[in-house]
Structures are given as C-alpha cells and as structure tokens.
ROSE-4610 file (N, C-alpha, C; in Angstrom, 1 decimal, always signed):
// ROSE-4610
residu = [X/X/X/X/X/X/X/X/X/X/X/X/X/X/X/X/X/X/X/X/X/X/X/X/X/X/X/X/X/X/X/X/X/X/X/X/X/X/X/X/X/X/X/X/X/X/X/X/X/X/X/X/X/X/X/X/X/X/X/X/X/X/X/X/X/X/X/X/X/X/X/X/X/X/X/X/X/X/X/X/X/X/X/X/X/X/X/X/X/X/X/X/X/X/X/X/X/X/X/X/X/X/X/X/X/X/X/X/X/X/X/X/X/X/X/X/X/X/X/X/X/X/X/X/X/X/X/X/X/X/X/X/X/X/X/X/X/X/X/X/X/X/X/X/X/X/X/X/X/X/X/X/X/X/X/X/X/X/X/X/X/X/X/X/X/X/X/X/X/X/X/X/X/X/X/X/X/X/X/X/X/X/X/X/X/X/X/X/X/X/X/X/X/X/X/X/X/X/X/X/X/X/X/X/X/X/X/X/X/X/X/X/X/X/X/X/X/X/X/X/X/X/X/X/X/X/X/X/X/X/X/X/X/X/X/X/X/X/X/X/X/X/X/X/X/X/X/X/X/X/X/X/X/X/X/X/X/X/X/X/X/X/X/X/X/X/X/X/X/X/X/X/X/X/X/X/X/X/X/X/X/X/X/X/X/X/X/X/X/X/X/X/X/X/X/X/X/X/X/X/X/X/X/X/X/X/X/X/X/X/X/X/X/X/X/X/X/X/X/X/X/X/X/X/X/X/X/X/X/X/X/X/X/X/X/X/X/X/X/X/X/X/X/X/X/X/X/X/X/X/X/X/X/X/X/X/X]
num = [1/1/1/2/2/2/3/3/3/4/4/4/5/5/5/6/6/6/7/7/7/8/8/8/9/9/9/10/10/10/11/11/11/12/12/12/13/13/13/14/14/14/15/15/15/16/16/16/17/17/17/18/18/18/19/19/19/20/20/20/21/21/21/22/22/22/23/23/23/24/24/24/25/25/25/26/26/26/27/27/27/28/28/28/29/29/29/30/30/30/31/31/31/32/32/32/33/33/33/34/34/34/35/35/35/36/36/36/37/37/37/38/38/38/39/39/39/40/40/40/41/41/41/42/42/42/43/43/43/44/44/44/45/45/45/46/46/46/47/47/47/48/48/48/49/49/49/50/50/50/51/51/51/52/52/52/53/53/53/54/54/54/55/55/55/56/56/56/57/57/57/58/58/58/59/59/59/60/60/60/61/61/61/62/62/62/63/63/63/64/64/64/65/65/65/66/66/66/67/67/67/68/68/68/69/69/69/70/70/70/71/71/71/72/72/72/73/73/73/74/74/74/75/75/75/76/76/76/77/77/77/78/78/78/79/79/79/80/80/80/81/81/81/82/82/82/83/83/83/84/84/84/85/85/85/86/86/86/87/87/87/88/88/88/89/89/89/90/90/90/91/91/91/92/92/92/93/93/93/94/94/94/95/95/95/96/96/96/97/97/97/98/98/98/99/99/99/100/100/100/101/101/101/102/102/102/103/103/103/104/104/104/105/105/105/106/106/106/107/107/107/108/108/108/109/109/109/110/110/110/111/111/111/112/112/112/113/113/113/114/114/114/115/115/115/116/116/116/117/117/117/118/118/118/119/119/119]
x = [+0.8/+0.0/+0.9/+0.6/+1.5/+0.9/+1.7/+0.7/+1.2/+0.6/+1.0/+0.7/+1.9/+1.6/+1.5/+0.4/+0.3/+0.7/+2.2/+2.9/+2.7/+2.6/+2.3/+3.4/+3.9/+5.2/+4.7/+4.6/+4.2/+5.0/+4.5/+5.1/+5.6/+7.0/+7.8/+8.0/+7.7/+7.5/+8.9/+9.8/+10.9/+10.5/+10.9/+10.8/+11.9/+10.8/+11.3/+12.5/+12.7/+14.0/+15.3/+16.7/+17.3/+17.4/+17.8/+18.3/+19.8/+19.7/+20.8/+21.5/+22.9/+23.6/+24.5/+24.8/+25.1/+27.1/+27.3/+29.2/+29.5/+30.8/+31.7/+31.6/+32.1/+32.5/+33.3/+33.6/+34.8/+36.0/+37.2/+38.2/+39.4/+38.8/+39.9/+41.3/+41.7/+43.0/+43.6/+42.6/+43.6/+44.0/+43.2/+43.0/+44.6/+44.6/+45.9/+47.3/+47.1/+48.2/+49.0/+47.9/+48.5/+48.8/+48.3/+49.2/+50.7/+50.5/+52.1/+52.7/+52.3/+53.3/+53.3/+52.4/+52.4/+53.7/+53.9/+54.5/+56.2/+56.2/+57.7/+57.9/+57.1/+57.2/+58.0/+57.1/+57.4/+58.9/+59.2/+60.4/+61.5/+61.5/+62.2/+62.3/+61.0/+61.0/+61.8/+61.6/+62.7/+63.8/+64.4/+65.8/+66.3/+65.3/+65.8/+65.9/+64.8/+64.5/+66.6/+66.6/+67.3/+69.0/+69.2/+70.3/+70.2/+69.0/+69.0/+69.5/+69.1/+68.9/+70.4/+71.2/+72.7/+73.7/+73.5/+74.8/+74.5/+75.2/+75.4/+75.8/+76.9/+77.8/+76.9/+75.8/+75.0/+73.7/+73.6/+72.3/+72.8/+74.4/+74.4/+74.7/+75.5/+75.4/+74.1/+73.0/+71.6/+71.0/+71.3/+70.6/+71.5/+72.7/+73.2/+72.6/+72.4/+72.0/+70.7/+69.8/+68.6/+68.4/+69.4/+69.4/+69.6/+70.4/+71.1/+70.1/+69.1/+68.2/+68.5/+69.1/+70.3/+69.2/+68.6/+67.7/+68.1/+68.9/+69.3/+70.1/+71.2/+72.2/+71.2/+70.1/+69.1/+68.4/+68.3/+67.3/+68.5/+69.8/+70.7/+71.3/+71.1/+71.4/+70.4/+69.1/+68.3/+68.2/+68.5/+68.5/+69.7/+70.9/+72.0/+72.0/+70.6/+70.5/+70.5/+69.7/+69.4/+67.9/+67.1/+66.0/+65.3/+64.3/+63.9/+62.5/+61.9/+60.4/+60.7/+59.6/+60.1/+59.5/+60.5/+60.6/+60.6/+59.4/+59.6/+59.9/+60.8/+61.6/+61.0/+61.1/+60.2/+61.0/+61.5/+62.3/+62.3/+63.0/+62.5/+64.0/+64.5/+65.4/+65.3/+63.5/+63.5/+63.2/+63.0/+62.4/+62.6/+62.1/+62.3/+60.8/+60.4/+59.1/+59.7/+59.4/+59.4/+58.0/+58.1/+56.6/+57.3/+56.9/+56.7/+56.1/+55.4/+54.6/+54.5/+54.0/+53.9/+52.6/+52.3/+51.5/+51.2/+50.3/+49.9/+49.0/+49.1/+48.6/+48.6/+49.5/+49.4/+48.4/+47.8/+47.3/+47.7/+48.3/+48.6/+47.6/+48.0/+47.6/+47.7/+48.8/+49.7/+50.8/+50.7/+51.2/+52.2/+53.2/+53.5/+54.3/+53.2/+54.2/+54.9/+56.3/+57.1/+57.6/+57.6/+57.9/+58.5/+60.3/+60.8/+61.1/+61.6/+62.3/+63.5/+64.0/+65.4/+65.4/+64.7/+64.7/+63.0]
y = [-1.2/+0.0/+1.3/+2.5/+3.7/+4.1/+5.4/+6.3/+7.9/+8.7/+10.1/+10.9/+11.3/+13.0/+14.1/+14.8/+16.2/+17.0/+17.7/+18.7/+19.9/+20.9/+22.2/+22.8/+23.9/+25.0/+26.0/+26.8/+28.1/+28.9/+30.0/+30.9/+32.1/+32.5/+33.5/+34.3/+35.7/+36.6/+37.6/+38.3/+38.8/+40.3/+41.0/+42.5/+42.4/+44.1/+44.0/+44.8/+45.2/+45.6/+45.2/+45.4/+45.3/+46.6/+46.9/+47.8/+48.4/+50.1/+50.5/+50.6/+50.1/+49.7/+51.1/+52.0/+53.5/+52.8/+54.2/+54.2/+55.2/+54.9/+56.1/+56.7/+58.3/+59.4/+59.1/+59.1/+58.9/+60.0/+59.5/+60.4/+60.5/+61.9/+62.3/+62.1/+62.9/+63.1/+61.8/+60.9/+59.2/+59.2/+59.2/+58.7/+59.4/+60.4/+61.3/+61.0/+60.6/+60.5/+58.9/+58.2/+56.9/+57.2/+58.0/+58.3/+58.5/+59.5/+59.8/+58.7/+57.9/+57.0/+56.1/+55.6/+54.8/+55.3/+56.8/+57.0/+56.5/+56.8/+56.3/+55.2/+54.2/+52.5/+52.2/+53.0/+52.7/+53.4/+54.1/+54.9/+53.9/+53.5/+52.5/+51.0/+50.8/+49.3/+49.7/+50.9/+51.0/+50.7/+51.8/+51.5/+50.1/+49.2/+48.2/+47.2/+47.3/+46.7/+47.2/+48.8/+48.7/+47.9/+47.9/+47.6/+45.8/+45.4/+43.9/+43.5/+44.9/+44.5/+44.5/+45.5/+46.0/+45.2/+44.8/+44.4/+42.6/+42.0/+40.5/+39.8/+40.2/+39.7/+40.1/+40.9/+41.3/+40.0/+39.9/+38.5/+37.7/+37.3/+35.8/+35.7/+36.5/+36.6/+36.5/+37.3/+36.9/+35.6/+35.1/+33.9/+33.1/+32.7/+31.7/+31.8/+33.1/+33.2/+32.8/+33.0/+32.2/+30.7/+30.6/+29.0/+28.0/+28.6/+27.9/+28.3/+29.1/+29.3/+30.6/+30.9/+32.0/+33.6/+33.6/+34.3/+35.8/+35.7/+36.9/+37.2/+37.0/+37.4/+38.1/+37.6/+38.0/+39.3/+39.4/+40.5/+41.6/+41.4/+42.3/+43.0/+41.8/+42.1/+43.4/+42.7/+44.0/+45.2/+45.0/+46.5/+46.9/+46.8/+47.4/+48.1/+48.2/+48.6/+49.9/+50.5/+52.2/+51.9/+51.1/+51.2/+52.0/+53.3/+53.6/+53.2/+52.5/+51.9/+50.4/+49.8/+48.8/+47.3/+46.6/+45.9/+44.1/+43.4/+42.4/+41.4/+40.2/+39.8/+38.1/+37.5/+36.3/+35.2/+34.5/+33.6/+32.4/+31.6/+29.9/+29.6/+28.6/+28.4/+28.6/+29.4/+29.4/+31.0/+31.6/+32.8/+34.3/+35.4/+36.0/+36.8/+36.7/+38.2/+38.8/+40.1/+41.3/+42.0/+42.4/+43.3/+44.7/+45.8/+47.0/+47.4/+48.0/+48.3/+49.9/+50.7/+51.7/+52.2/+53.0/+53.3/+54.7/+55.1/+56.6/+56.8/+57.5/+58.0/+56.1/+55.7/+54.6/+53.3/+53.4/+52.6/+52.2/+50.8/+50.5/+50.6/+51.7/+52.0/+51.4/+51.0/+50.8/+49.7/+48.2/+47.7/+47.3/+47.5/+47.0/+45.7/+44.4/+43.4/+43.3/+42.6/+42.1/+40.9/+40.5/+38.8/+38.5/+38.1/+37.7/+35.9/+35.9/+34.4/+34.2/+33.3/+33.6/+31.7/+30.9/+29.7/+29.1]
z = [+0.0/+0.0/+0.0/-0.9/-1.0/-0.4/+0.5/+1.1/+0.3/+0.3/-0.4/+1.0/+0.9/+2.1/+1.7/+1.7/+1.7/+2.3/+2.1/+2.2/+2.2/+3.1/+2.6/+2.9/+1.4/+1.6/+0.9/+2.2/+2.6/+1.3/+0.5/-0.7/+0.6/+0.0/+0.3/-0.1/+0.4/-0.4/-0.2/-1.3/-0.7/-1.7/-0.7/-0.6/-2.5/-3.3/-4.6/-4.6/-3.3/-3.6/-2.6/-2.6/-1.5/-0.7/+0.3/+1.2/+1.0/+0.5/-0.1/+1.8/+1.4/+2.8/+2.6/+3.7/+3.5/+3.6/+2.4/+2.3/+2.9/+3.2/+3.8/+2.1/+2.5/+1.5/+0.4/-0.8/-1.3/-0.6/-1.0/-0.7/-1.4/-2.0/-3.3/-3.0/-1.5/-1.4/-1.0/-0.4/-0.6/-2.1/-2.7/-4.2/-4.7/-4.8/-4.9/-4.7/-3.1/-2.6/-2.9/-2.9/-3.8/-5.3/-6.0/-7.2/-7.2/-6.0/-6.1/-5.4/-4.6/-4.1/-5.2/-5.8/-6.8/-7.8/-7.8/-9.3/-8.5/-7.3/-6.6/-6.3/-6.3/-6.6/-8.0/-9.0/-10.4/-11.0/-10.2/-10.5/-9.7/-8.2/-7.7/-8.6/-8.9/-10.0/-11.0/-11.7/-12.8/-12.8/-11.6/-11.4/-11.1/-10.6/-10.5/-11.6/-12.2/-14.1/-14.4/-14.6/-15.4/-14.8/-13.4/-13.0/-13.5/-13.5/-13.7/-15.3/-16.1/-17.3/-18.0/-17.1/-17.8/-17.5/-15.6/-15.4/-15.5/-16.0/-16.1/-15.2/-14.6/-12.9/-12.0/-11.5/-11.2/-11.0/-11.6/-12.7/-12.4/-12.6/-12.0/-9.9/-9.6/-8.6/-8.0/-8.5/-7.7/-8.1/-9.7/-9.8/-8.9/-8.8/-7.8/-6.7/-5.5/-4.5/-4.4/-5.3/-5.7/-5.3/-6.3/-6.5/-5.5/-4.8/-3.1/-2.3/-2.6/-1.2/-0.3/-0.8/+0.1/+0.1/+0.7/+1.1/+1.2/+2.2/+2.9/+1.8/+1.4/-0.1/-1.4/-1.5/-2.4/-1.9/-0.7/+0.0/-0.2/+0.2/+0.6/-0.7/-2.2/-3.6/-3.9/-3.8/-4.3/-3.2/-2.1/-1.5/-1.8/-2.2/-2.9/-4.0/-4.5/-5.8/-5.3/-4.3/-3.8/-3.7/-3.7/-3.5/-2.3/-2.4/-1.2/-0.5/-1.4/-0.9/-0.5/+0.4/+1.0/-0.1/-0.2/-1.2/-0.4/-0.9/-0.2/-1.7/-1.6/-2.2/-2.2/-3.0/-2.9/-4.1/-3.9/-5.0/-5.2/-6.4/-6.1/-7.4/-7.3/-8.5/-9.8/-9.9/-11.6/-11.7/-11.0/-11.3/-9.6/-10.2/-8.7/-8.4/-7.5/-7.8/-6.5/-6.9/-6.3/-5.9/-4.5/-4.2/-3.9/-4.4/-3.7/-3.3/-2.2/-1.2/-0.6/-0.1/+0.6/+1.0/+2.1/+3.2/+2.9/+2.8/+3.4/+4.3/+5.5/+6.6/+7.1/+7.5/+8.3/+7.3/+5.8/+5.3/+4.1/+3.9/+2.6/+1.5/+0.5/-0.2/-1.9/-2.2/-3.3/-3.2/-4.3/-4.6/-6.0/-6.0/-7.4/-7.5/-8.3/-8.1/-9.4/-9.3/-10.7/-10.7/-11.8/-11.7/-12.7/-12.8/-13.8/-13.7/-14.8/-14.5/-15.6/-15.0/-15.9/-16.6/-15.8/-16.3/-17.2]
C-alpha cells in the first residue's frame, strides 16, 4: 500500500527591492596621494628593471644566491641597488618576484608586483 503526504510549503515573499547599505565618503585626497606613491614604486621598480637589465655579474650573482636558497644574499642584492620603498623579495630556482609596497597616513595604499624568470 503507498501512502502520499500532503505537504504544505508556505510561498515567500521577498521585498522587490534590496536595502541600499550607506558608504563612507569617497576620498579624493587618498586617491591622490597613492598616485604619487604609486608613481615612486614605479620609479624604484625601474631602477631596479634597469640595473638587472645592464649588469650581467649582477644576474648571475643573484641567480646563484637564488638558487642555493640564500635568502638573505638575495634581499641584501636587491637592496644594494638604492631602492627607497620597502621591497619584499620572494624567489624559487627558476624565477624571482618582487613586491613594492607603501602606506599613506598609516594605510597601505599601493602595490606593485614584478615577476621575472630567468629559467
């Protein structure tokens, strides 16, 4: 013998619209001031682009230090270059990335990451 159950499911009604959730202000002069930090990332990344790109003894020195693991030799290579924004350094035996980073008014504002490889 089957038996059949009559189920009842109640219809739900949802409001036709959502609830606009209130923003803070925009704020031009953040917006700004990461421009300009931004444009001093890109000016530090350069210099560093071009020192990688000219010197050769340079290149292999950091690719060996790479390659062994040698961490601190790699951190200490690219802050030799004159870099003045703070540069976090990230590597593996095939390739390097680079982050540049900076803050305004106490909030990171601006990243620029780079990522070469040489293998």
């Amino acid at each position: 013998m089957i038996v059949y159950y009559n189920y009842y499911y109640p219809n739900y009604y949802y409001p036709m619209y959502w609830p606009q959730r209130p923003h803070r202000p925009a704020d031009g002069e953040l917006l700004q001031s990461s421009a300009g930090q931004m444009k001093k990332l890109m000016s530090d990344a350069s210099i560093v682009l071009d020192r990688l790109a000219s010197s050769q003894a340079f290149d292999a020195q950091l690719m060996q230090a790479a390659e062994q693991s040698n961490s601190e030799e790699v951190k200490q290579l690219i802050n030799s270059i004159g870099v003045g924004s703070k540069v976090d350094v990230y590597f593996n035996p095939d390739g390097l990335r680079l982050e540049f980073s900076s803050q305004v008014s106490g909030v990171d504002c601006c990243k620029l990451r780079i990522a070469l490889r040489w293998r």
